[in-house]
Structures are given as structure tokens and as C-alpha cells.
ROVEX-66395 format. One line per 2 residues: number of its first residue (from 1); for each residue x, y, z of N, C-alpha, C. Coordinates in nm, 3 decimals, always signed. Example, Ala and Ser with C-alpha at 12.3 -4.5 7.8 and 13.67 -1.06 7.14 Angstrom:
1) +1.319,-0.569,+0.780,+1.230,-0.450,+0.780,+1.320,-0.330,+0.780; +1.285,-0.225,+0.708,+1.367,-0.106,+0.714,+1.290,+0.003,+0.787
This chain:
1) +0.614,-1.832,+0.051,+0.667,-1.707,+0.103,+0.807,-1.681,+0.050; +0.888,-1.799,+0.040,+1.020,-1.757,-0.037,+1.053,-1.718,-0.135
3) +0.901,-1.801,-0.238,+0.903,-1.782,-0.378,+0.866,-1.637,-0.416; +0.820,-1.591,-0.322,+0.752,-1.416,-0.336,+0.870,-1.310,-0.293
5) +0.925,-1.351,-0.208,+1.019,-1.293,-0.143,+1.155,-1.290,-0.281; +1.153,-1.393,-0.315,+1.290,-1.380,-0.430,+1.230,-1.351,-0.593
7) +1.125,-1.319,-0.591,+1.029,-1.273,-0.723,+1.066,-1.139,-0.672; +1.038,-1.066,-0.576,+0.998,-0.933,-0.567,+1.143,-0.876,-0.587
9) +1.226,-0.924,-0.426,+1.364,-0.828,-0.412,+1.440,-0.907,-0.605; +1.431,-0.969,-0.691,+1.470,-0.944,-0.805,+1.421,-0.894,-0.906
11) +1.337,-0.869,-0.839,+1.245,-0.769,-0.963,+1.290,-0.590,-0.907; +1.294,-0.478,-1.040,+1.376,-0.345,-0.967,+1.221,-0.300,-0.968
13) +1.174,-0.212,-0.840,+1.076,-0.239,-0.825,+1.095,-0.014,-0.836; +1.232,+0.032,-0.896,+1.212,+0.137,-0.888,+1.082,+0.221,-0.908
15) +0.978,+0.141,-1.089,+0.914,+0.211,-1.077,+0.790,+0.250,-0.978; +0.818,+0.107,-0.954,+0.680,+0.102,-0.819,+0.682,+0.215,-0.734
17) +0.830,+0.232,-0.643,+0.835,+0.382,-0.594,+0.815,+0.488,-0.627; +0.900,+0.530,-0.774,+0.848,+0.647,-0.849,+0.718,+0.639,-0.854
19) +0.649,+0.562,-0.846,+0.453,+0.595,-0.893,+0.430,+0.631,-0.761; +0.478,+0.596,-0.639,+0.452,+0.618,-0.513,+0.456,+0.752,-0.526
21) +0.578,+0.817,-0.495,+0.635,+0.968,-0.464,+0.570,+1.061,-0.555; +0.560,+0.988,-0.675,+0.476,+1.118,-0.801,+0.344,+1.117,-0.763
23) +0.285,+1.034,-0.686,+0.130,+1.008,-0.641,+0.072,+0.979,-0.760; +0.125,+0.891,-0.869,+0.059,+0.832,-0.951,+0.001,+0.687,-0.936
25) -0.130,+0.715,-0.931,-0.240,+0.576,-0.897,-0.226,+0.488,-1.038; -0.232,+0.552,-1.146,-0.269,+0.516,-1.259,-0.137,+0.337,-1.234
27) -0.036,+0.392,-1.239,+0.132,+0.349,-1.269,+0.138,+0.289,-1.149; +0.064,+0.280,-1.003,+0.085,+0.198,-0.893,-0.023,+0.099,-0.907
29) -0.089,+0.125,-0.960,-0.247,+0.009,-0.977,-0.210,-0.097,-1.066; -0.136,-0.055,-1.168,-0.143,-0.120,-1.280,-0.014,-0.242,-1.245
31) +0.104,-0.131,-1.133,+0.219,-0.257,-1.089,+0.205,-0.350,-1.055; +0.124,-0.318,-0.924,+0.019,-0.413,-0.788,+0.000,-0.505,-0.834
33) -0.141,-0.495,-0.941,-0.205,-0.581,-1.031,-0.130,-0.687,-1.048; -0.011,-0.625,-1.134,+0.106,-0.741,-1.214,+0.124,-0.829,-1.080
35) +0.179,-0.759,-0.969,+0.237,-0.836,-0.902,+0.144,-0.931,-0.810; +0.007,-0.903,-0.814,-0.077,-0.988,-0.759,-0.104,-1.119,-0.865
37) -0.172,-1.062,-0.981,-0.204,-1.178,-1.095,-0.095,-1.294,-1.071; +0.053,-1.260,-1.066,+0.197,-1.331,-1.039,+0.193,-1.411,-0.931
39) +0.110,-1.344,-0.797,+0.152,-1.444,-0.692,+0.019,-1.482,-0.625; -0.116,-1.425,-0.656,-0.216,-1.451,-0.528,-0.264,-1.594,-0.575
41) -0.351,-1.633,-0.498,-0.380,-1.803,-0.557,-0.596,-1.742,-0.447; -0.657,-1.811,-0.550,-0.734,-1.785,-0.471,-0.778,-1.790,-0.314
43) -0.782,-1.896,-0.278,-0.752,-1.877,-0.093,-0.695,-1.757,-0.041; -0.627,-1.715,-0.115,-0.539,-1.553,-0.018,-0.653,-1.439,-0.025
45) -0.796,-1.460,-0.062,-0.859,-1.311,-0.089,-0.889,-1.284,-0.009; -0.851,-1.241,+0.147,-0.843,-1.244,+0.271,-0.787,-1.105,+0.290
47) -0.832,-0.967,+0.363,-0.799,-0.886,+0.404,-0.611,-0.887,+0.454; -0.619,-0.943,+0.563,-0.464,-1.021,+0.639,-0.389,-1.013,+0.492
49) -0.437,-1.102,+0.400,-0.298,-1.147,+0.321,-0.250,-1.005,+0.279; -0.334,-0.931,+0.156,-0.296,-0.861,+0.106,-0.251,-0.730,+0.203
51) -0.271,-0.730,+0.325,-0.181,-0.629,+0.416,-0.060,-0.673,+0.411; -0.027,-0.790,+0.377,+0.132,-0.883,+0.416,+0.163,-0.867,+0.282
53) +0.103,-0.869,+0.150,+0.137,-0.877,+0.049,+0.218,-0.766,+0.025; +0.142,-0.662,+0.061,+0.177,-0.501,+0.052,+0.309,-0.502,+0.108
55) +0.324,-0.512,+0.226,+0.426,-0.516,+0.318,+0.501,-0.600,+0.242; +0.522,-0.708,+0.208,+0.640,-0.764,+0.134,+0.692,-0.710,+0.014
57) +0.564,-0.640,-0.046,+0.616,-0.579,-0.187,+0.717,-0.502,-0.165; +0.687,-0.370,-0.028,+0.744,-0.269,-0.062,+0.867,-0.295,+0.036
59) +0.918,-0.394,+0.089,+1.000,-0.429,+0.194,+1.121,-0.473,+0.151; +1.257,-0.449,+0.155,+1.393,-0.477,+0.137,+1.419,-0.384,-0.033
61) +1.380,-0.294,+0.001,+1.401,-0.177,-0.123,+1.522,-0.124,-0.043; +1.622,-0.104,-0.153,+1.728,-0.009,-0.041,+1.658,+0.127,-0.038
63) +1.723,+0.185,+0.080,+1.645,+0.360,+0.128,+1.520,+0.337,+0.172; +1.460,+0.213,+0.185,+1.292,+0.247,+0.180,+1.285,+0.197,+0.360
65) +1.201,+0.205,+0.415,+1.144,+0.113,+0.557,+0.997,+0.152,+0.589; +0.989,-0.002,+0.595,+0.844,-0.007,+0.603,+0.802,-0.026,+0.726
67) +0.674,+0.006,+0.767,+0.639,-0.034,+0.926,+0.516,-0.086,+0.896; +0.428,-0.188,+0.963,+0.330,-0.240,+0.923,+0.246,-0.260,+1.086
69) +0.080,-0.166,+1.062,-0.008,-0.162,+1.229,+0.115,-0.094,+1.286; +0.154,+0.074,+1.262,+0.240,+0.099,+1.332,+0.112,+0.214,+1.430
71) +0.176,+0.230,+1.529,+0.080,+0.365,+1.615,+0.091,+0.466,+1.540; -0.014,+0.526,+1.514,+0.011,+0.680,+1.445,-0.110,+0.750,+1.488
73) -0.124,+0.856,+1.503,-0.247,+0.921,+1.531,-0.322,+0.894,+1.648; -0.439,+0.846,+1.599,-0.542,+0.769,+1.730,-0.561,+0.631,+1.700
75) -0.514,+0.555,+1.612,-0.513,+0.440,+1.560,-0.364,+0.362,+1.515; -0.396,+0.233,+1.431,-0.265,+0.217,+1.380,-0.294,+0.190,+1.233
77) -0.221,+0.277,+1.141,-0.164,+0.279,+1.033,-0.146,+0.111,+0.966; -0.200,+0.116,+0.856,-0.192,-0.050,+0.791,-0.053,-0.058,+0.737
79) -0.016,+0.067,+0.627,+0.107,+0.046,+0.566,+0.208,+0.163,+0.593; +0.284,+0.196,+0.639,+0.346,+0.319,+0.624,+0.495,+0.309,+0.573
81) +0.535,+0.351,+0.443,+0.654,+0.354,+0.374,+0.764,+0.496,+0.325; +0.874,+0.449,+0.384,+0.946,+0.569,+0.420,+1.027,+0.573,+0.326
83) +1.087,+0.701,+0.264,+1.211,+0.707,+0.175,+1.365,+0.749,+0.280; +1.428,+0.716,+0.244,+1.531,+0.726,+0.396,+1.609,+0.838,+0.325
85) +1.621,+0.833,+0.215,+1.697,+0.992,+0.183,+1.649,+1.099,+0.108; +1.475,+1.081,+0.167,+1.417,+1.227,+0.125,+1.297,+1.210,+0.244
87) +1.218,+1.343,+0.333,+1.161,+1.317,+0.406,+1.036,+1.312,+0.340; +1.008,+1.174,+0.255,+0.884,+1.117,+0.201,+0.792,+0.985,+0.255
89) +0.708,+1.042,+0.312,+0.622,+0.886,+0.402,+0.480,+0.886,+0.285; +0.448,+0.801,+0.283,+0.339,+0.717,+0.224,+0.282,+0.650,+0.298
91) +0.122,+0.714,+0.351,+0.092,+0.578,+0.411,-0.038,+0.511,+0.369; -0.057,+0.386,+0.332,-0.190,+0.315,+0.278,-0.266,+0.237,+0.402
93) -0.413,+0.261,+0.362,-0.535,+0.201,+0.448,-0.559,+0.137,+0.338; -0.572,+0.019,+0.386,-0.579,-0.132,+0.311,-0.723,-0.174,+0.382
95) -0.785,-0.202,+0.245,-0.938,-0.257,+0.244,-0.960,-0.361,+0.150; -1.106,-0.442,+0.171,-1.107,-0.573,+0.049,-1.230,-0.558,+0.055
97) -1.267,-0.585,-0.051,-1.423,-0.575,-0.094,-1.507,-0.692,-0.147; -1.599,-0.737,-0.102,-1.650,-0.845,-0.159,-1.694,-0.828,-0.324
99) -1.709,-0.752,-0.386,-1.777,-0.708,-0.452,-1.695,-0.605,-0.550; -1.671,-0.589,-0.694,-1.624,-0.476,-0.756,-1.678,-0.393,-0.758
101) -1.814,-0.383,-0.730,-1.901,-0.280,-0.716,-1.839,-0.171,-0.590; -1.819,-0.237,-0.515,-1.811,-0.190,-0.375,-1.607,-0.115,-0.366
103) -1.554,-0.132,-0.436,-1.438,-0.120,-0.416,-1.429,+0.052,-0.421; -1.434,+0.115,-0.538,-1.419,+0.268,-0.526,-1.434,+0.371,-0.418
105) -1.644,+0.276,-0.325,-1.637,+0.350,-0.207,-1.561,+0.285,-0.065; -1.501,+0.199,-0.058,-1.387,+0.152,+0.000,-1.266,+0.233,+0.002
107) -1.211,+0.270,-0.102,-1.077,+0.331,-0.094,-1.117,+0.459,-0.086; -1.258,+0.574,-0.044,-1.267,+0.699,+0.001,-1.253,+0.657,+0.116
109) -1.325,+0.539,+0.182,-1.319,+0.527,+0.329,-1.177,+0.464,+0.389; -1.135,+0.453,+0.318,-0.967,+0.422,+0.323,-0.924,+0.525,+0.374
111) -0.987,+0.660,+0.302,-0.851,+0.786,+0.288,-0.900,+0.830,+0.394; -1.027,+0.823,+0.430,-1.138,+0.872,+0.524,-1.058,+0.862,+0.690
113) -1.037,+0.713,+0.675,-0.983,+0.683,+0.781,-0.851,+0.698,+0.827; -0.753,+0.760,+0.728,-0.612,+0.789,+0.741,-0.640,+0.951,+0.816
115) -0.761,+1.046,+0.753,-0.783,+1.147,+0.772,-0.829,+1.167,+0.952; -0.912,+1.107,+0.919,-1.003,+1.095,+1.063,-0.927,+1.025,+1.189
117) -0.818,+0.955,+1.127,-0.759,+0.882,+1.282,-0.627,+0.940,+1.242; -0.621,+1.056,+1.211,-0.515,+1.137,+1.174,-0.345,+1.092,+1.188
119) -0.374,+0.970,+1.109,-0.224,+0.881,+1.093,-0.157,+0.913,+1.049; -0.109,+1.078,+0.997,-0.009,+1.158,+0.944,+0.084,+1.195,+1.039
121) -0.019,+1.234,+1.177,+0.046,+1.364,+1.277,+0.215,+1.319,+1.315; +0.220,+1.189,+1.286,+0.402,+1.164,+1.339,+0.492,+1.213,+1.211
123) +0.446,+1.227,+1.090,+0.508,+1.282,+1.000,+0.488,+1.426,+0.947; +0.423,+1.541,+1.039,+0.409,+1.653,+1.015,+0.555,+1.729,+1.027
125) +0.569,+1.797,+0.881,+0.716,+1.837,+0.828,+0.799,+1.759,+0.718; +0.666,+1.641,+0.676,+0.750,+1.578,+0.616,+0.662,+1.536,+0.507
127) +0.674,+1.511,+0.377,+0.606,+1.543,+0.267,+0.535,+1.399,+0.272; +0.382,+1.425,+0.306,+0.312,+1.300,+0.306,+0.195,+1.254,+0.169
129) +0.205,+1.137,+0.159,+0.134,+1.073,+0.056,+0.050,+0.954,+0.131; -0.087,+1.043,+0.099,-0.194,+0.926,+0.180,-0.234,+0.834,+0.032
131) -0.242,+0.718,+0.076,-0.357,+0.631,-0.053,-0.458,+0.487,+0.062; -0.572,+0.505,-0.017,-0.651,+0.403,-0.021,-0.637,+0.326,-0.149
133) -0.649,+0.181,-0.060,-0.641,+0.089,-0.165,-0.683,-0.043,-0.095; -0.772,-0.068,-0.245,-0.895,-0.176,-0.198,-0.872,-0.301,-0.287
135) -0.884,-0.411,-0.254,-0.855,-0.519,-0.313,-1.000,-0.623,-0.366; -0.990,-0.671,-0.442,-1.097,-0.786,-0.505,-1.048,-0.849,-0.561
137) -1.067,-0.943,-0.513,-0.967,-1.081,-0.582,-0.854,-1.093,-0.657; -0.782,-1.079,-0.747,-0.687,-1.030,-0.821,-0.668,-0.920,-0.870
139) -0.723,-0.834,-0.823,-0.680,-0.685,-0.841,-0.710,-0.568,-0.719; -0.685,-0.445,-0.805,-0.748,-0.352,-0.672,-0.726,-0.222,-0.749
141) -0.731,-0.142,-0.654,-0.786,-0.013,-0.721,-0.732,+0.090,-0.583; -0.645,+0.187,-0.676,-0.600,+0.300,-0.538,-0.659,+0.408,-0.548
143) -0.662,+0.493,-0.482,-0.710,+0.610,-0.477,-0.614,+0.698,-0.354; -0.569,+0.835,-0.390,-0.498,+0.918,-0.348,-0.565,+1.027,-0.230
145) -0.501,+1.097,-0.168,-0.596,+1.212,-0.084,-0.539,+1.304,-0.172
């Protein structure tokens, strides 16, 4: 956990955000990736981890705050990431798939479920970015609303 923790906050993870805010999947998939191949070990292909993974990635960014299973809607929100000096929230439904086959229709039901348990409504007025994103073993795959 330390070794991830001092990989990440020294790594500038600007572009990771910029792919966030531009809603570019292409340029956030391809970061992830890096940063999974870097740290997952097989044992972690566990739903749990990569919610924590997420959460650590995007956590001790200056301007940024993250909340992780926060209440939103009628449910709770897996990832929700804030820009503190623009009213920009991002929030990701985090899924794992046994299967690569199975991953693409995972991250509709990702977005499905941000939609349907309407985990926006605390950020209405404020420029939101939904993503699904589904994991398989060392990688994953996002998808945008």
C-alpha cells in the first residue's frame, strides 16, 4: 500500500485528469492500464481491490476530492471525483468481469446504474461526467454516458 501510494502521488497524474474532464476514454483507459500492469499482482482481481485502486489513483491530487460508497441518489456511488476549482464531478460505477467477453456489456450496466439510481441528483448545476468501467485482470475498459 505504501509502495502504490508513493508510485502514484509521484507520478503527475495531470493527464489522467485532463482525460477525465475532456471525457476522453481512449487517454483514461490507456493510463489505468499503465497504472494497473505497474501495481496489480494477480490475487487483487477482486471487485473490492480495484474500487480501492481507483480511489487511490485519483486521491491526494491537489484541487481534486474524492469520496468513495458515498450516498447519492437512491444508492451509493462507487467513485465520485471532484475538481475543487471548477464545478466538475465525475462519477464511476466500478464493475469486474470474469470474462473479456463480458466486459463491454458491464460498463453499459455501469452507466445504467449511475442513471437508474440517479447518482448525479447531488450534483445537479454542476457539470457531470458519468463513466463505467469494468475490469479483467490487468486491464479494463471505460465507457462514458
Amino acid at each position: 500500500a505504501a509502495w502504490f501510494r508513493e508510485t502514484i502521488i509521484k507520478d503527475d497524474r495531470k493527464l489522467l485528469f485532463e482525460a477525465i474532464w475532456n471525457s476522453d476514454t481512449d487517454t483514461l483507459t490507456r493510463i489505468i492500464n499503465q497504472y494497473l500492469y505497474k501495481t496489480i499482482s494477480y490475487y487483487d482481481y477482486h471487485e473490492n481491490f480495484y474500487h480501492a485502486f481507483l480511489a487511490g489513483l485519483f486521491s491526494g491530487a491537489k484541487n481534486i476530492n474524492v469520496e468513495s460508497n458515498r450516498e447519492a441518489g437512491t444508492g451509493r456511488a462507487d467513485i465520485i471525483v471532484k475538481d475543487l476549482n471548477r464545478r466538475y464531478v465525475a462519477i464511476f460505477e466500478v464493475k469486474r468481469a470474469k470474462t473479456w467477453e463480458a466486459v463491454p456489456k458491464l460498463c453499459e450496466e455501469a452507466l445504467k446504474q449511475i442513471d437508474d439510481k440517479k447518482y448525479y441528483t447531488p450534483f445537479l448545476g454542476e457539470t457531470i461526467f458519468k463513466y463505467g468501467i469494468t475490469f479483467f485482470e490487468k486491464s479494463c475498459m471505460i465507457k462514458k454516458a
